[in-house]
N, C-alpha and C positions, 0 to 999 in steps of 0.2 A: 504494500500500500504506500500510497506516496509520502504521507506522514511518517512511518514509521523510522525512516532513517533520520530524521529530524528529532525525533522523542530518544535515542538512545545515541545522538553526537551532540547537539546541541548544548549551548551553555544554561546551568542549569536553573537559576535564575530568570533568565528570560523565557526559558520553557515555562516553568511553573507561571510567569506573570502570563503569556502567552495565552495557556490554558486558562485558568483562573480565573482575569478579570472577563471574561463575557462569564462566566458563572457566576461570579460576584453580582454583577451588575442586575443578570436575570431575575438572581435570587432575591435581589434587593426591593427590585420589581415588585416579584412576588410579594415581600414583607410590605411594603406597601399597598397593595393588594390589602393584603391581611388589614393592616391598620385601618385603611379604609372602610372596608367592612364593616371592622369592628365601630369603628363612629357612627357609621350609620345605623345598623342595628342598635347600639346606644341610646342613639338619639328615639327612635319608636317608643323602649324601655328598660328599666331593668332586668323584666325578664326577659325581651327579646337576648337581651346582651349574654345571661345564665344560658338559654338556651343554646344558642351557640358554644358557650363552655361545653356545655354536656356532649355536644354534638364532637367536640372533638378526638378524644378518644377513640370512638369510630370510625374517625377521617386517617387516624394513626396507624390502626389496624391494613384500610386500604397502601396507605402510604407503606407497609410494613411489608406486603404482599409483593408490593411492584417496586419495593426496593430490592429486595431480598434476590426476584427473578432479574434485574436489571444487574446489580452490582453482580451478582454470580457472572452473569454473561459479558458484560464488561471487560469482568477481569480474565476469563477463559479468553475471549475471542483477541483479548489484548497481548495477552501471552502468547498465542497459536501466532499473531501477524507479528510479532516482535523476535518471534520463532522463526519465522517466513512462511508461516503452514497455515496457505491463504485456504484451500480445499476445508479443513479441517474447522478454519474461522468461521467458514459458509454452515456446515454442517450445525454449528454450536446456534447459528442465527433462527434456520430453519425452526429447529425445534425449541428453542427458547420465546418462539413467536407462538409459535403453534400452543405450549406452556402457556403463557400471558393469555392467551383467547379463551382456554379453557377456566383459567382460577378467575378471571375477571366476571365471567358468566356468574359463575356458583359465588362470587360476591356479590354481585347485585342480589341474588335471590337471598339467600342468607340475610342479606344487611336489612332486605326489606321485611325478613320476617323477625328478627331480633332486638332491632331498635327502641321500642318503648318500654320493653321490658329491661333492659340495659339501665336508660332512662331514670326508670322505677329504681332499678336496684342501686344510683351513682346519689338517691335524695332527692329526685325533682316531683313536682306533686304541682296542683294547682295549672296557671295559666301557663308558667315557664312546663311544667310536661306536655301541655299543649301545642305550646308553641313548637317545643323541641321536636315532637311528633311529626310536625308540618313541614316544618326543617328535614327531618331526615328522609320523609319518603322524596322528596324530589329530588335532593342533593345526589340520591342511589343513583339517579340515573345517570351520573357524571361520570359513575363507578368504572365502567368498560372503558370506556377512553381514555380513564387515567393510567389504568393498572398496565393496558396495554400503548397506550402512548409515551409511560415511563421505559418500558422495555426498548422499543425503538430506540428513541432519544438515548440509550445508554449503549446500543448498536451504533449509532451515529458517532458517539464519543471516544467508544471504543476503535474508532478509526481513526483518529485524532484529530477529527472536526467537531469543535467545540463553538464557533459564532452560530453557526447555522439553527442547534440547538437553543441557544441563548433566542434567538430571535424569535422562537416557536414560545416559546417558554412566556417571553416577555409581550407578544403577544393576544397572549391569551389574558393576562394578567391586568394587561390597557383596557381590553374589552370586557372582563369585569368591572374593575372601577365603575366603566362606562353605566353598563348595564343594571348595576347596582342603584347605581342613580337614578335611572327613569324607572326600575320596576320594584325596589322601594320606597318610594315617594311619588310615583304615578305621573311623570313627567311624558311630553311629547305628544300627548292627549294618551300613553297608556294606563289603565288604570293604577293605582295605590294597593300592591300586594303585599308592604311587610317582609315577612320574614319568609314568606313563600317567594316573593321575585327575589331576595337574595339568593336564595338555592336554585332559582330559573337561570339565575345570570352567570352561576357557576356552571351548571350544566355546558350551555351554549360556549363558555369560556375555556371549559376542557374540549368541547368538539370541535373548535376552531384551528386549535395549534396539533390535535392528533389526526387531521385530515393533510393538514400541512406535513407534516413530519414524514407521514405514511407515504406521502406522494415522493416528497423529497429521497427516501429510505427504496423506494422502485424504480426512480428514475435517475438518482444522482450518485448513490452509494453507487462503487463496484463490487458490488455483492449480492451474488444471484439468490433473488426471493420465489415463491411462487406462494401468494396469500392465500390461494383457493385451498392448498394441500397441506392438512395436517400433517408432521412429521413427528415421531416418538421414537429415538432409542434410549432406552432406560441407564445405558453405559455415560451417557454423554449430560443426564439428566442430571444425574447422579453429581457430576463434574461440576453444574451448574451450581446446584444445591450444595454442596461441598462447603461454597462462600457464601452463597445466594440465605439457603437455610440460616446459619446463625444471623443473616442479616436480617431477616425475616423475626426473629424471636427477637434480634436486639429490637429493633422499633415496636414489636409486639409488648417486650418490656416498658415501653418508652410510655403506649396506650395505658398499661396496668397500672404503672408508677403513677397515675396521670388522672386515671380511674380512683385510686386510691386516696390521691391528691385533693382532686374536687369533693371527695365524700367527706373529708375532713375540714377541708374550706366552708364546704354548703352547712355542717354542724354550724356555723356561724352566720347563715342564714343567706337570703339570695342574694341580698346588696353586696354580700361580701363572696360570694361566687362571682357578682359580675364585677368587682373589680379586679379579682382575681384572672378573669378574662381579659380583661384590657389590658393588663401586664404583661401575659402569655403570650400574646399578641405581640406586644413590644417588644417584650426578649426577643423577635424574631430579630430582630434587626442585629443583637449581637450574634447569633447563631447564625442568619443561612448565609452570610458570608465566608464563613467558619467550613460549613455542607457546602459550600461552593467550592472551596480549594480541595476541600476534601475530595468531591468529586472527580475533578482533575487530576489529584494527585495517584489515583489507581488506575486510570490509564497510563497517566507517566509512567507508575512503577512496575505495572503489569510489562509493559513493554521493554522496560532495564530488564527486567527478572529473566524474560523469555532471552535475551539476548547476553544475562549474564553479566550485566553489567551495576557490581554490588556497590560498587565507589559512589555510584550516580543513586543509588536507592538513599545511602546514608543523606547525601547534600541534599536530595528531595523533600526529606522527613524535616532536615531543620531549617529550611527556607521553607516551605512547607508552615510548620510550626512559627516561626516569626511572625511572615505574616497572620496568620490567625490572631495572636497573641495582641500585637500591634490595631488589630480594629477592633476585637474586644474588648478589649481593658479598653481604649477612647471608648467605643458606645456607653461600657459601663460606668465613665465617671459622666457622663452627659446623664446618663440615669440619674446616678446619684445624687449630682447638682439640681436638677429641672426634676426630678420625682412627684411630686402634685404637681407642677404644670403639665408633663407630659398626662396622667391619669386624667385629669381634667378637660382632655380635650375629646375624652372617650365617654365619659359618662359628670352628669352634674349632682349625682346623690354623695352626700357627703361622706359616710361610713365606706362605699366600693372606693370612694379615692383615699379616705385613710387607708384601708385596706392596699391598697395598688402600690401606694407609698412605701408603706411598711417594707416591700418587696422589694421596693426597688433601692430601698437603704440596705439592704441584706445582701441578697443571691449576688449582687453586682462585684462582690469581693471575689468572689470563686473564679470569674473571668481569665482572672490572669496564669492561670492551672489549665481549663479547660482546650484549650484552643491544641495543646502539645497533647494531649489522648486522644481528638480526634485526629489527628497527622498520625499517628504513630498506629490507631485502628485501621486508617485507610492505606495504609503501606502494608500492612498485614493483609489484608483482602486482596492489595494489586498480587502479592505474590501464591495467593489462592488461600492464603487462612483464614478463617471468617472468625476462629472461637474466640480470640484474644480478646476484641471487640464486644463478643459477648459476656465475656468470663468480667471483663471490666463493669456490665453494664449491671449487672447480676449483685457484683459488689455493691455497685452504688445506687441501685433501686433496694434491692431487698436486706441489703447489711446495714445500709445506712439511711436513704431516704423514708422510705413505708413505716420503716421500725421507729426510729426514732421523729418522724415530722405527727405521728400517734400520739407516743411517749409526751414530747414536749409540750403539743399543743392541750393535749387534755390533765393531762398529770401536772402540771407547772405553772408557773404564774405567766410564764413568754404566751400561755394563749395561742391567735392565729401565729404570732413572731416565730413560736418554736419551727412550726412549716416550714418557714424561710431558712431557718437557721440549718437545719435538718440538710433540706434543700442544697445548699451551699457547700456544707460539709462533705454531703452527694461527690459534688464537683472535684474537689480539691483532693481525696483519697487515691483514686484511681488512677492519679498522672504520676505520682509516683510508680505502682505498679506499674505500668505501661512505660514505660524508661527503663526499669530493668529489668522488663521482658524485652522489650526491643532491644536493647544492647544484648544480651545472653545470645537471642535467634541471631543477630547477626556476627555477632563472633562464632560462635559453629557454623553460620555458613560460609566466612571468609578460610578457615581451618577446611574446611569440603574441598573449595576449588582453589586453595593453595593461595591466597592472597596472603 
């Protein structure tokens, strides 16, 4: 592939910035997006705002699905061309597509049969489970084209074209905004649906960019498709899922941690779910830039790995990790500074922006940790391991966030604060781990091939 010789000579530096910044950019997009959103539904109510909370975990699980089959194939198909084993790359695409068409179907149905009971079981009751109800059956229909437009996009990337993505990406993400606006507030002479054309406008906003991609992905990749033909070998599946699987359980974690999170928020009632929302939201701003390099950075390393080249995976990990580190910690002291200004523009009840406050005085310290676990998770994947990634995630949902954001908020006088605190501590355990797992795997593999 014509990239390939560029991702394993190139200086490493400008590769990673290369990749990257259209990720960054998209992702930011997105988070904007999100913020968006979230002001808008605000503005309706507090519950519409809760409702949306609740709906998230759900949206994690999808997200968890078509990360899982994306990154697995990513990093197989990125290896095989870094290999030079274009045959072999094709093969991984086939049936990774074929994969994605099938789990996307059985989520849609599932999701439409699961959701209010979920609902029920995260604390929602009254007009916010209503609301939330309304929300989820529409939003399902977004379901197919996300699960299997994630897959593509990560075929794409895996070949070392990352704008084109970006562009799909961003998008979809304008034309929400857009659409958000006329079809919750009933602008252009359409009517005024709430929290139902929110989830209309998502729909149309994931079918926009996975008709794009799809097209792009037949006509532009050089990589023979045929969409009509199911393809299944269970040898290759297996390969896929190797990475794909623990990625799939890490964001499946991600949902749980999340689930468990809002039950203990909502204990404090819906004001302080929804400003628990608006936060979640905002965090994104320091995260998907974070998932954006990330991104990037397993095809980079998928393609060193296949071609062996270990010098260039270490310089990727801590360029790599810099930047991450470097817009995190800035978003979080802009948190910390501006924390009820920013809450404030999401919602005007006063307890959701104490609440939102509270958070963003806390979690924003961990920042400066975080950003070097995920570099060091997605080097791990590029070279086909997926467990580190989860082994970490395991740590810091169930060792320390669930247990102790329980422990402190109801046992202790910190109240909702313990959450955060909990939260935070989350962050900061597992970068240790994750350094001297990655240093250990790459000293025995430089000892392997004689470096």
């Amino acid at each position: 592939m014509k990239h390939t010789h560029r991702i394993i000579n190139e200086n490493m530096l400008k590769l990673v910035l290369r990749f990257s910044v259209p990720m960054v950019l998209a992702f930011l997009v997105q988070s904007a997006f999100n913020i968006v959103d979230t002001i808008f539904l605000g503005r309706i109510s507090h519950h519409a705002l809760a409702a949306a909370s609740l709906m998230f975990p759900i949206i994690l699980v999808f997200i968890a699905v078509g990360a899982g089959i994306g990154v697995g194939t990513n990093s197989l198909v990125s290896r095989y061309l870094g290999a030079g084993k274009k045959e072999k790359a094709e093969q991984v695409v086939a049936i990774a597509y074929s994969l994605a068409l099938v789990v996307a179907i059985l989520s849609f149905v599932l999701g439409q049969l699961s959701a209010e009971s979920l609902f029920s079981l995260m604390g929602a009751e009254g007009e916010t489970l209503e609301l939330a109800s309304i929300y989820a059956h529409w939003l399902f229909f977004a379901t197919p084209f996300f699960i299997i437009g994630m897959t593509i996009n990560a075929i794409i990337r895996a070949t070392g074209e990352f704008k084109i993505p970006t562009i799909f990406m961003a998008s979809g993400a304008i034309i929400n905004i857009f659409l958000d606006y006329v079809l919750i507030f009933g602008k252009f002479g359409f009517p005024a649906l709430g929290v139902q054309g929110a989830a209309l406008a998502t729909v149309i906003a994931r079918f926009v960019p996975f008709v794009l991609a799809f097209w792009y992905l037949l006509k532009k990749v050089h990589i023979n498709l045929n969409p009509f033909k199911l393809v299944f070998k269970l040898k290759i599946i297996k390969k896929v899922m190797y990475v794909g699987f623990p990625q799939t359980l890490d964001e499946l974690l991600v949902a749980v941690n999340f689930f468990f999170i809002n039950r203990f928020v909502a204990y404090y009632g819906s004001e302080a779910l929804a400003g628990f929302a608006a936060v979640f939201r905002l965090e994104s701003l320091a995260l998907m830039p974070a998932f954006a390099i990330s991104t990037a950075l397993v095809t980079i390393i998928g393609h060193n790995y296949g071609a062996q080249r270990l010098s260039r995976i270490k310089s990727g990990v801590k360029i790599a990790s810099l930047m991450m580190t470097v817009i995190m910690v800035s978003v979080g002291i802009a948190f910390f500074l501006l924390a009820s200004i920013l809450v404030g523009f999401f919602t005007d009840t006063p307890k959701a922006i104490e609440v939102g406050t509270s958070f963003l005085k806390i979690v924003p310290f961990s920042y400066l940790f975080f950003g070097t676990t995920i570099a060091i998770s997605s080097a791990f994947k590029g070279v086909g391991k997926g467990h580190p990634s989860l082994v970490l995630n395991i740590v810091r949902m169930f060792g320390i966030s669930i247990p102790f954001a329980f422990i402190l908020s109801r046992f202790t006088s910190l109240q909702i604060q313990g959450i955060w605190i909990a939260m935070m501590v989350s962050n900061v355990v597992p970068f240790f781990i994750a350094i001297i797992w990655f240093r250990s795997w790459l000293s025995k593999k430089e000892q392997e091939v004689g470096v």
